[in-house]
N, C-alpha and C positions, 0 to 999 in steps of 0.2 A: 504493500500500500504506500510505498514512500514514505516510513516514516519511522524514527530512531525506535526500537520497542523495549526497551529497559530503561524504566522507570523510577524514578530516584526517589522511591514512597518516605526513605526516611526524614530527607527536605521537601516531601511534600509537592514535588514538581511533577506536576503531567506533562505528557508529549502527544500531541491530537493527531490523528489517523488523517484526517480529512477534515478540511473548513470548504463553504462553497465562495465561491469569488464575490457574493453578495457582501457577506462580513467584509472581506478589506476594504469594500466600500465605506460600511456601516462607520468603520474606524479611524477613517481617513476623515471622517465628519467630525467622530465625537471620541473621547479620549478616556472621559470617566463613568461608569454607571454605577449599578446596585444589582444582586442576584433578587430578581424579580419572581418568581416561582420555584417551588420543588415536589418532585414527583420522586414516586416509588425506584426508577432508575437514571432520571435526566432533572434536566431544570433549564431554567430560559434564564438567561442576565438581561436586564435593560440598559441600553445607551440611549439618551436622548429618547427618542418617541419609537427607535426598534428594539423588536426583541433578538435574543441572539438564542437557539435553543443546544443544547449541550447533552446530548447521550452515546448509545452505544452505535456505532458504523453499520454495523450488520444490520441493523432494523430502518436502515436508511436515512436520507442526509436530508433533512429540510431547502429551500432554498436562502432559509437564515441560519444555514446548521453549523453545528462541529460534530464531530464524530470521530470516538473516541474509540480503544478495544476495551472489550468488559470489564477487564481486572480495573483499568486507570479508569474507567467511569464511575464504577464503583467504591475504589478511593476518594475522587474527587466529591464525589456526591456523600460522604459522609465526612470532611472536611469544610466543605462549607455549612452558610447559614442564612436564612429567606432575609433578605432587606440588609443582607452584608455590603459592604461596598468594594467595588473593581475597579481597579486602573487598568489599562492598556497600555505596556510599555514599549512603543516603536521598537527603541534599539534592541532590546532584548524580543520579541516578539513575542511577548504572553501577558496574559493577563495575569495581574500579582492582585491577591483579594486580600481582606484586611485580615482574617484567619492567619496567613503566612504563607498557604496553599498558590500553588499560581499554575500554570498552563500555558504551555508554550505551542506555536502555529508556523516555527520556523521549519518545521521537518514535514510538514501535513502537505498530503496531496488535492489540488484546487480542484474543485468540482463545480462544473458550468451547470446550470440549469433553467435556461432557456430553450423553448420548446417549439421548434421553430417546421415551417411547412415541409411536408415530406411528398414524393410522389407514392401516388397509392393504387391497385388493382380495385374498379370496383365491387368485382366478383368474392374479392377474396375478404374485404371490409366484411360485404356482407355476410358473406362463410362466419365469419370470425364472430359479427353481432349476435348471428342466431347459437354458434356452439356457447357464446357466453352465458345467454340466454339459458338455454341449456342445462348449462352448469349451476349457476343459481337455481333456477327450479328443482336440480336432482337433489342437491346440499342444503337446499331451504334455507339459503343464506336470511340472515336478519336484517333486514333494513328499518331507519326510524323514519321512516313516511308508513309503512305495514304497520299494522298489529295483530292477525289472524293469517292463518293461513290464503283464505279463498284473496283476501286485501294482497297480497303474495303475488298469489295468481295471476290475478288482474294486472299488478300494476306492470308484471311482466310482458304478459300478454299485449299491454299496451305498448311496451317498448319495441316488439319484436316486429310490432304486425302497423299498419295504419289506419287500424281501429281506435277511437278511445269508447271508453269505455264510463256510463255516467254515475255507476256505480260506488264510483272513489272522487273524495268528494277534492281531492286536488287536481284532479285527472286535468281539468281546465286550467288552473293554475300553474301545471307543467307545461298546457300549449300556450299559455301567454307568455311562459318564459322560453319556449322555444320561437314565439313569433319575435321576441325584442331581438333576438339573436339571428334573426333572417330579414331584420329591418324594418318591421310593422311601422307604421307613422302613425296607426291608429290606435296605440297605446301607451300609457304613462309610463318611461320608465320604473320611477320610486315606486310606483304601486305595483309594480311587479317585485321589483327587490324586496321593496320594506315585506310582502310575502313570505320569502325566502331568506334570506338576510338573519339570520339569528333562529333562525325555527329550529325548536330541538333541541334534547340536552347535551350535558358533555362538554369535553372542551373545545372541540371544534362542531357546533350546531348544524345537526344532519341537511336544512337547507342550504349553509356553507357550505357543504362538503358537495352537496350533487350542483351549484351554481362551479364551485371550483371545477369539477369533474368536464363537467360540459365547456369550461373554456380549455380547459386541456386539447378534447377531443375535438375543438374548434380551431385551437392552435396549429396542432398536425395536420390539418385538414388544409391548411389556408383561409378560414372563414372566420377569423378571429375576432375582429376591428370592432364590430358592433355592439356585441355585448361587452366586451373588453374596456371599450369605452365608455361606457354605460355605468361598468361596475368601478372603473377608478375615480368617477366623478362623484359615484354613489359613497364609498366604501370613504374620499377623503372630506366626503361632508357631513356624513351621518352613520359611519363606522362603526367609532367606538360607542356612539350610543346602543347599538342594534346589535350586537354579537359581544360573543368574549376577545379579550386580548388575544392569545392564541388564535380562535378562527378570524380575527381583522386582520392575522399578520398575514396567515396564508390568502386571503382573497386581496390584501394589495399585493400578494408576488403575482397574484393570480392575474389580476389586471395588467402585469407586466412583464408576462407571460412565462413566470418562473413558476418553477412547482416543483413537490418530492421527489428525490428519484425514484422511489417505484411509483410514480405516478406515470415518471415519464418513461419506467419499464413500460408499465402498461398499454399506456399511448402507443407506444413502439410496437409491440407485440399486435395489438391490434391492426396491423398495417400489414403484418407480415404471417404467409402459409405456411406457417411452423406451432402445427398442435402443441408440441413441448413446451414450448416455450410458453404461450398464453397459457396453458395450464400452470405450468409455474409461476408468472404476471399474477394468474385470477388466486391463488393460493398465498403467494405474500401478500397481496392488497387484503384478502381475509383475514389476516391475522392485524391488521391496523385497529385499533381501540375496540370499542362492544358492536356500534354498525358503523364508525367512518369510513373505512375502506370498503365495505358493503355499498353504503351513500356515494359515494367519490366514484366505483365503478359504476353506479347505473346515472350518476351524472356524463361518465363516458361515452355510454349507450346511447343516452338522451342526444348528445352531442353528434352521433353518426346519425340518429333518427331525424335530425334536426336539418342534416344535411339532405338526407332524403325524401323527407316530407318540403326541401326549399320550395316556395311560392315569392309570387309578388303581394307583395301590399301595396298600397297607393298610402 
């Protein structure tokens, strides 16, 4: 992975696996923050108005990430302490916290994540929507828009096929979010967001995660611009009102067209005739929280379905 892997636990010094080229940005702005949240294996620091999130490499790199191996994440995270305070030392290149603990970024391998237009078959897109399709309904994956099975069903049903179905009382309120995203002029953006925009528990809200999903799969596609824009005008006026910190970070990378690597595994996989692989895409995105990665692939879906239900609106 590019990166020194002996640890110097007794001074407390970590060596991070992988940072994404987002952060040098972030740092190059702002110099001091605070350890802004903690979680059971990661935690996010704040600089300035971004978060920086901090865990293990293997479970994948934010587009604010660092990524760590487990031993030194697991050091590091019982070392610190919630509302501690972090410097960012250029010359040495780590963050030194007021603990003593500090984390260095000089050895770490830079991960891009911008998600940018691919050429696609459109035989094989679709091969791929319906096998995912598929796979969810055999594994009865969990999503937080369902609560019952037959809701399950449906809302699959609806993604596979060019039915809706009036049954699921969003069912509309997914076609107005895929109209903003095909350019409708006869609908309010905000009142399609503020819909979407925080709906759901957790810390990235299941309407976050399928609005994120769908600019992914809009990204790849080349049909990005509209909601895209939509969402960065939305997310920097009325943001933080509307969602948690965590899902505001990811829907402004989202607006600028950065996302998780297994997101952008997934994206990827989807483009390409190789079972293995999307099996293994749809299988890590499953393991993503209780339904984020459940939400996040069928905002994927949504996103190819979006492309092939495109119309004109006036």
């Amino acid at each position: 992975m590019g990166y020194t892997p002996n640890q110097n636990f007794h001074t407390r010094q970590v060596n991070a696996a992988s940072v994404s080229d987002c952060v040098d940005q972030i740092l190059q702005r702002q110099r001091s923050g605070m350890v802004h949240s903690v979680f059971d294996s990661s935690f996010n620091l704040v600089f300035g108005k971004r978060l920086i999130h901090i865990g293990v490499y293997t479970n994948g790199v934010a587009p604010f990430g660092i990524g760590l191996d487990r031993q030194a994440s697991r050091h590091l995270r019982r070392s610190i302490q919630q509302a501690e305070r972090v410097v960012w030392n250029t010359e040495a290149q780590a963050f030194m916290f007021a603990s003593g603990a500090s984390l260095t970024l000089g050895h770490a391998t830079r991960t891009n994540h911008l998600l940018q237009p691919k050429p696609f078959d459109e035989q094989v897109l679709t091969d791929n929507l319906r096998f995912a399709v598929g796979k969810m309904l055999e594994e009865n994956w969990q999503t937080g828009l369902t609560q019952t099975e037959e809701e399950h069903q449906l809302f699959m049903r609806y993604i596979q096929t060019s039915l809706s179905s009036r049954q699921l009382s969003f069912i509309g309120k997914l076609n107005d979010l895929r109209r903003l995203a095909n350019g409708s002029k006869t609908i309010v953006p905000d009142d399609v967001l503020d819909y979407w925009i925080g709906r759901g528990l957790g810390l990235t809200p299941s309407g976050d995660d399928i609005v994120t999903g769908m600019c992914a799969m809009l990204s790849v596609l080349g049909l990005s611009s509209t909601l895209q824009e939509r969402l960065h005008d939305y997310v920097f006026q009325k943001g933080m009102e509307r969602t948690t910190p965590v899902g505001y970070e990811y829907l402004w990378y989202a607006a600028l067209q950065q996302y998780h690597t297994h997101v952008l595994d997934m994206c990827n996989a989807m483009l390409e005739s190789d079972d293995e692989r999307l099996v293994a895409a749809l299988q890590t995105m499953k393991t993503i929280g209780h339904t984020s990665g459940a939400d996040t692939v069928s905002g994927i879906l949504l996103g190819i379905k979006s492309r092939q239900l495109m119309e004109s609106y006036d």
